[in-house]
Backbone bond lengths (Angstrom), bond angles and torsions (degrees), N, CA, C in turn:
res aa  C-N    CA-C-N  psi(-1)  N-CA   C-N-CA  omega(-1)  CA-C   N-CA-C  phi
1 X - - - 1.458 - - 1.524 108.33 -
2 X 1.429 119.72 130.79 1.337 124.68 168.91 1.475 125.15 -54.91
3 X 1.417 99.11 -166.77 1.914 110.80 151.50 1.195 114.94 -115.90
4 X 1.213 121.01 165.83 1.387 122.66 147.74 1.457 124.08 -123.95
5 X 0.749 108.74 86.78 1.964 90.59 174.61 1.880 122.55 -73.15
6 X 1.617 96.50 146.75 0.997 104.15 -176.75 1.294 114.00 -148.76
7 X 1.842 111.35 152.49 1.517 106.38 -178.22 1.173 105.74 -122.37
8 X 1.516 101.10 126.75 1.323 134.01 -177.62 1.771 116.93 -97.23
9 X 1.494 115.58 107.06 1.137 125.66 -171.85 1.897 100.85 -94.53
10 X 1.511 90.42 132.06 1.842 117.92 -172.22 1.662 89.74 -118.92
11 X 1.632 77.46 115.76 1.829 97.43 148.67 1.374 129.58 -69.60
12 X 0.731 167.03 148.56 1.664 145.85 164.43 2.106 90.19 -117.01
13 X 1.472 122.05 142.46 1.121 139.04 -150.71 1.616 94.32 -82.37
14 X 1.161 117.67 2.58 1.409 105.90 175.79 1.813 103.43 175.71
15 X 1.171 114.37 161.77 1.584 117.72 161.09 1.633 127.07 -72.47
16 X 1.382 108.53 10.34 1.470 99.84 162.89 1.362 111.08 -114.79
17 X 1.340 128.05 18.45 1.452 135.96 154.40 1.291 115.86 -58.61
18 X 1.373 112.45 138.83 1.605 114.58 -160.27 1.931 90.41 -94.94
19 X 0.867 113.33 114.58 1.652 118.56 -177.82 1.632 107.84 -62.13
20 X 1.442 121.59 -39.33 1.434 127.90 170.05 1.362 110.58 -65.61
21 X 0.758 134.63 -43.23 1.789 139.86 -177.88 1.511 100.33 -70.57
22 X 1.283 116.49 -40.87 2.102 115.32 -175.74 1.236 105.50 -73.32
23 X 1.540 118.45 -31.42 1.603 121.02 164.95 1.440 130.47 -54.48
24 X 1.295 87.34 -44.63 1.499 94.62 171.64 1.518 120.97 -82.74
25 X 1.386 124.01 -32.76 2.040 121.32 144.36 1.195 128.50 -21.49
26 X 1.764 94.46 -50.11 1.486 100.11 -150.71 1.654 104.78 -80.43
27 X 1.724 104.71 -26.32 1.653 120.78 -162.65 1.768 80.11 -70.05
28 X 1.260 129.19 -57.66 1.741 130.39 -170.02 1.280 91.43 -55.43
29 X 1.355 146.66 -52.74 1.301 143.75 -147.64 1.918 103.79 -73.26
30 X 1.205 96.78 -30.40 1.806 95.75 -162.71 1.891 99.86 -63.05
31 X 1.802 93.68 132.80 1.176 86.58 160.80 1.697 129.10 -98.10
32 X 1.569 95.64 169.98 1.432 119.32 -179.49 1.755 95.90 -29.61
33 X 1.302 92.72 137.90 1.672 108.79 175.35 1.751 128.08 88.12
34 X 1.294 95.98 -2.64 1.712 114.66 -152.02 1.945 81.32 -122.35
35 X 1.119 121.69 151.11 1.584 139.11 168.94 1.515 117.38 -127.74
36 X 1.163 137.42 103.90 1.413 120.98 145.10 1.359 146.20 -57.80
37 X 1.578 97.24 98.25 1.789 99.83 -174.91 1.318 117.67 -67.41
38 X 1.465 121.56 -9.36 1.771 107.98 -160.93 1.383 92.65 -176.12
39 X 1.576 103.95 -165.72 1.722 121.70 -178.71 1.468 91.21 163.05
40 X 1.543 107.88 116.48 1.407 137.49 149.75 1.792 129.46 -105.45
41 X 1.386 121.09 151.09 0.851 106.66 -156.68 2.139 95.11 -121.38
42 X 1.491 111.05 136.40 1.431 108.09 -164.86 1.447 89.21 -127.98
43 X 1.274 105.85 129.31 1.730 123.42 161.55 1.203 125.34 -56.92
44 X 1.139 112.47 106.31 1.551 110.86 163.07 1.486 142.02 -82.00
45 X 0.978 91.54 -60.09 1.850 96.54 177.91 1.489 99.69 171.84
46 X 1.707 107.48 138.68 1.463 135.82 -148.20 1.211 134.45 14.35
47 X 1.701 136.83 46.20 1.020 171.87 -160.56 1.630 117.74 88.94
48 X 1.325 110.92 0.48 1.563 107.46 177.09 0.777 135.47 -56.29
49 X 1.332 156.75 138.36 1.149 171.96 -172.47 1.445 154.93 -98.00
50 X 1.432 110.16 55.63 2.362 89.32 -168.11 1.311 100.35 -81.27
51 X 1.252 82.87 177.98 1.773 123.29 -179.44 1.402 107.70 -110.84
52 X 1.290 113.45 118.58 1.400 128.02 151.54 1.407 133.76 -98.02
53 X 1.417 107.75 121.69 1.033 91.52 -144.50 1.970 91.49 -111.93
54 X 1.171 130.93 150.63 1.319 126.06 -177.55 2.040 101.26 -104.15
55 X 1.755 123.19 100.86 1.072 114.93 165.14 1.533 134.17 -90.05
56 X 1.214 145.41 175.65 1.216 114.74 -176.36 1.767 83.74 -134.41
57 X 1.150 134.68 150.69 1.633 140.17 -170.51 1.689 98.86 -160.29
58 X 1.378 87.11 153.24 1.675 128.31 178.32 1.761 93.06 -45.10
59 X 1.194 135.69 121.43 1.449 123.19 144.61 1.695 117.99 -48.50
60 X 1.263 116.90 83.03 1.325 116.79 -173.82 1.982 92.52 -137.46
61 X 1.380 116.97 163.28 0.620 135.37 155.67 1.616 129.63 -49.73
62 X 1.589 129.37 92.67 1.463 138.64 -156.74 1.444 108.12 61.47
63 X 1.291 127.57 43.99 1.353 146.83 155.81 1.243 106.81 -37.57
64 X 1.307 131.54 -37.72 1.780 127.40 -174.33 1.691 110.12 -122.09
65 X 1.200 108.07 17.75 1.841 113.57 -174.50 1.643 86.21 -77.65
66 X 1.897 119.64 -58.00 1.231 102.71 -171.85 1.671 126.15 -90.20
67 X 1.042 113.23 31.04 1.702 119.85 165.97 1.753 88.19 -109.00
68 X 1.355 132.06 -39.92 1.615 114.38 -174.06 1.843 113.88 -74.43
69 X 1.469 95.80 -10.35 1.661 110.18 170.52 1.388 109.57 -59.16
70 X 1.283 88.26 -77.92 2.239 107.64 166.41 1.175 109.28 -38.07
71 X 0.977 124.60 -66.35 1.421 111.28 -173.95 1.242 136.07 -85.81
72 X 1.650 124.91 6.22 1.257 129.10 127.31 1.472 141.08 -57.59
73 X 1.631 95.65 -19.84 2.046 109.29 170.26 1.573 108.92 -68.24
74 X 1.195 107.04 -35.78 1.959 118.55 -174.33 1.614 96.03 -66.44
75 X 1.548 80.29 113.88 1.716 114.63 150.61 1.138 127.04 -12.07
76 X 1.518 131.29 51.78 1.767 107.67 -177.79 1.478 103.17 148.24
77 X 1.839 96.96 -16.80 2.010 109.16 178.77 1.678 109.03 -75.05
78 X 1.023 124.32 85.05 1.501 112.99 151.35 1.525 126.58 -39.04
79 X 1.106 113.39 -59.32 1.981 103.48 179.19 1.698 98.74 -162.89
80 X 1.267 111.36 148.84 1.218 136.27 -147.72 1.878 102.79 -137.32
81 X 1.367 104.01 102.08 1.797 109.19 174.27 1.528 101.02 -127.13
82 X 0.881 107.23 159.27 2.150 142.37 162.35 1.643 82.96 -79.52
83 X 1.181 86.41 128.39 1.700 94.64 158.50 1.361 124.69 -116.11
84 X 2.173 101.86 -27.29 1.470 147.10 172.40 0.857 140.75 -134.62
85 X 1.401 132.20 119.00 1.615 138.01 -175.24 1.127 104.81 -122.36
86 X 1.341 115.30 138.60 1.812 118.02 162.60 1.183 106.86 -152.68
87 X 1.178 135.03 160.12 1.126 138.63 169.34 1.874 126.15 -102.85
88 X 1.121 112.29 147.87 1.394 101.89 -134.56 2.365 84.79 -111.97
């Protein structure tokens, strides 16, 4: 079985969310089987902020449904999309 990596773009529910503190949620939040390679940060509009986050998952069938589960439970995530998949 392969990998896939994928980047998963995090809303955070507002601009007074501490972006270092959701990083550190989200790394506790990932489940079993799933790895976090990275986290970049992309501008949105009037100082806002997401998180991109780079995961790496099982080539399995909905391989990233349950890391976008997790990381919609964390404290502070407004909405949670794939923007990128590839397989590695």
């Amino acid at each position: 079985m392969g990998e896939v990596a994928a980047k998963i773009k995090i809303m955070p529910s507002g601009m007074d969310v501490d972006l270092t503190r959701l990083k550190e949620n989200l790394k506790k939040a990932i489940p079993q089987g799933a790895r976090i390679h990275g986290f970049s940060e992309e501008p949105v509009a009037f100082g806002l902020k997401a998180l991109i986050a780079v995961v790496k998952v099982g080539d399995i069938e909905g391989g990233t449904e349950k890391v976008e589960e997790a990381f919609s439970k964390v404290e502070g995530v407004e909405s949670v999309s794939v923007v990128e998949l590839g397989r590695m």
